[in-house]
C-alpha positions as CSV (number, residue, x, y, z in Angstrom):
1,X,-47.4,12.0,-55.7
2,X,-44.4,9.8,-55.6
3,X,-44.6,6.9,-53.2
4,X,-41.7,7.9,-50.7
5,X,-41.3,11.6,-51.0
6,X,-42.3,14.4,-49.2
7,X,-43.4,17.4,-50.7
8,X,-40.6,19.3,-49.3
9,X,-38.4,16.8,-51.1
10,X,-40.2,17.3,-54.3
11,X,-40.0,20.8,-54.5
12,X,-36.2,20.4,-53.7
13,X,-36.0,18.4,-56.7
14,X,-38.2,20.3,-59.1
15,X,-37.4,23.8,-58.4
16,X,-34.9,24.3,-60.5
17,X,-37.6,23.5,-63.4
18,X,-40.2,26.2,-61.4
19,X,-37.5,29.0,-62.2
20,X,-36.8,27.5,-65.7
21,X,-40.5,27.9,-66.8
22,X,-40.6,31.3,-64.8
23,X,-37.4,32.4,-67.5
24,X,-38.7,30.3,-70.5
25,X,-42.1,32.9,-70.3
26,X,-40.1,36.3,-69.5
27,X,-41.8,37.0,-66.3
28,X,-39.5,39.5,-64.8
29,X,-41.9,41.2,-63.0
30,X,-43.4,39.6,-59.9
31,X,-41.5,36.7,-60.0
32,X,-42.1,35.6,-56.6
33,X,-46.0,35.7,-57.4
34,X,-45.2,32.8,-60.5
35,X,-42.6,31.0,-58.2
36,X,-45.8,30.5,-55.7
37,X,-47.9,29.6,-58.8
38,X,-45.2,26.9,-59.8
39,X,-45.0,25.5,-56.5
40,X,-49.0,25.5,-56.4
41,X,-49.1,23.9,-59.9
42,X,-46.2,21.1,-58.9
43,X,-48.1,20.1,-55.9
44,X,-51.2,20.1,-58.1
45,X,-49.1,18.1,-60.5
46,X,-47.9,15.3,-57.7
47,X,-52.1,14.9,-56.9
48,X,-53.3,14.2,-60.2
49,X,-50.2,12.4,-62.0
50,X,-51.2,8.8,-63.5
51,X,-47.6,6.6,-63.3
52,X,-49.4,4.5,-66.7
53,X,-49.7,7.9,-68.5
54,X,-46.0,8.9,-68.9
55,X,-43.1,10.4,-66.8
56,X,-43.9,12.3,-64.4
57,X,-41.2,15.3,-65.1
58,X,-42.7,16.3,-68.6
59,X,-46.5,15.8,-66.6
60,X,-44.7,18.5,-63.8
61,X,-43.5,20.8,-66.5
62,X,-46.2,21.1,-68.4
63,X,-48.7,21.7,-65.6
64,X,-46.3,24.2,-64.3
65,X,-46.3,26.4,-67.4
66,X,-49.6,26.0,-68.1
67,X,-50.9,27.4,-65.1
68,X,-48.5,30.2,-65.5
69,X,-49.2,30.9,-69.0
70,X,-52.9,31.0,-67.7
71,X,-52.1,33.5,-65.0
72,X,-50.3,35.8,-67.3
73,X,-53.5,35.6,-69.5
74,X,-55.6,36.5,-66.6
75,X,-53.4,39.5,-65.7
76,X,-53.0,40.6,-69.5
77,X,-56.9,40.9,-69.1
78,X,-57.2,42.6,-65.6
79,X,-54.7,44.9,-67.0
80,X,-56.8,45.5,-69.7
81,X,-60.1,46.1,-68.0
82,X,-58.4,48.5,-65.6
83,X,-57.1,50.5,-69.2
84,X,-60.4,50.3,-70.5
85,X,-61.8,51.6,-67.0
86,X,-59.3,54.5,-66.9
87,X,-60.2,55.5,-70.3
88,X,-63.7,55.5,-69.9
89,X,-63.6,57.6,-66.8
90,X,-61.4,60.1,-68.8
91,X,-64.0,60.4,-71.6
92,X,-66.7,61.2,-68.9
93,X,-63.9,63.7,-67.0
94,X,-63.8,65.5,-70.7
95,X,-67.5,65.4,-71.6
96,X,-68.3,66.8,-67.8
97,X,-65.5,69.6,-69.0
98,X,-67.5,69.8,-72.3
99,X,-70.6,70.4,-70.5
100,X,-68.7,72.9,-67.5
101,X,-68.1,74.6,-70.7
102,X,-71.5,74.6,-72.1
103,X,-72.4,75.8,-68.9
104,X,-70.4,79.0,-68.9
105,X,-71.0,80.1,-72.1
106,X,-74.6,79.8,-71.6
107,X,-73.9,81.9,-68.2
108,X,-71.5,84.4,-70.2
109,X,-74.7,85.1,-72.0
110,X,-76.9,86.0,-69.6
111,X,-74.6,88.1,-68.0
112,X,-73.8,89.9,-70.9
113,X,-76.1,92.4,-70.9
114,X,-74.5,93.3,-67.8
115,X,-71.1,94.1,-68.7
116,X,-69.8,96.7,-71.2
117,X,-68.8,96.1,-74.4
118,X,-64.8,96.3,-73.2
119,X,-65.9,93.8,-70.2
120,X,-67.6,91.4,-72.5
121,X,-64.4,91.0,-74.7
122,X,-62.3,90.2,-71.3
123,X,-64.9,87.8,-70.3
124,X,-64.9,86.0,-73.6
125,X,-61.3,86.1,-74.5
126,X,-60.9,85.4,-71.0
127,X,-63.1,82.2,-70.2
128,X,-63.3,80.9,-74.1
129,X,-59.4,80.9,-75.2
130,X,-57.6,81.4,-72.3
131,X,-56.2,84.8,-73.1
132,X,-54.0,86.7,-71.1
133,X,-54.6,90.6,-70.5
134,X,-51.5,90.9,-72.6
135,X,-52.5,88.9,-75.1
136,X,-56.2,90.9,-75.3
137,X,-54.6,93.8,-75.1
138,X,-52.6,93.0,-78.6
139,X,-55.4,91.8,-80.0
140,X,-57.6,94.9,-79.3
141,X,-54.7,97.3,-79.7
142,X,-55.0,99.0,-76.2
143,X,-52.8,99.0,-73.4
144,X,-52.2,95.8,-70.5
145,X,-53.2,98.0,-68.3
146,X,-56.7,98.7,-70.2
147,X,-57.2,95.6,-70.3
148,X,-57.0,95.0,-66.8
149,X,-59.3,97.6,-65.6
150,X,-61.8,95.8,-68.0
151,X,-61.3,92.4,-65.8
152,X,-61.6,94.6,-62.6
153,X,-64.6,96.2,-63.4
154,X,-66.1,93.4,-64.9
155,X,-65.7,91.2,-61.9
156,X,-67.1,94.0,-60.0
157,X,-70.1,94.3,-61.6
158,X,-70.3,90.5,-62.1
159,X,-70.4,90.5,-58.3
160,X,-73.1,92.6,-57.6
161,X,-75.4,90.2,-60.3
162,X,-74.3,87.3,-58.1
């Protein structure tokens, strides 16, 4: 550290270059966070500086963006992790649907036998593709209202089975 000065005094003196590194690497966001990490990196800087090896400024100033090139590194890789993390918990959310899905139609199956044949084209167009009554009802060229007795009666009868 220099002979006479404070550390206060220092940071007076050199925090104009802390907020000139935090510019010169775009940090916009959390600013404060890289303002600490300049002043943690300066005072760093005033320990280890060797008066034979140079000027201190240039020692300060390149200490200083190291260290925050270093923590932008780190953060570039936590943010990655966390990405990776919240993808792979996505892929299992789908693969669980693709199994909820297995599930049913192997359920759907063994209900079948239960249901009518009018009931089993709800259930399927129903559960497999999301279909409305109206949208069955088109498709089977019958009436809404057809259609929806089909659901109502197949629910009932689905309820006695369970």
């Amino acid at each position: 550290m220099h002979e006479d000065a404070s550390f206060e005094k220092l940071l007076q003196h050199f925090e104009p270059m802390i907020y000139h590194a935090i510019h010169r690497l775009a940090i916009y966001k959390n600013e404060q966070e890289f303002y600490q990490i300049g002043c943690i990196a300066l005072w760093d800087a005033s320990l280890r500086f060797n008066n034979k090896k140079g000027n201190f400024k240039s020692y300060a100033y390149s200490y200083i963006i190291g260290r925050m090139k270093r923590a932008l590194t780190e953060e570039r890789k936590r943010l990655k992790k966390e990405s990776l993390i919240e993808e792979a918990l996505v892929t299992e959310e789908k693969s669980n649907d693709d199994f909820a899905a297995i599930l049913t139609e192997s359920l759907i199956e063994k209900v079948s036998p239960l249901l009518t044949e009018n009931q089993n084209k709800w259930v399927k167009a129903y559960y497999f593709y999301g279909k409305t009554p109206t949208e069955i009802a088109e498709d089977e060229g019958v009436s809404a209202a057809a259609v929806k007795a089909w659901r109502r009666d197949a629910i009932a009868n689905l309820r006695k089975y369970f």
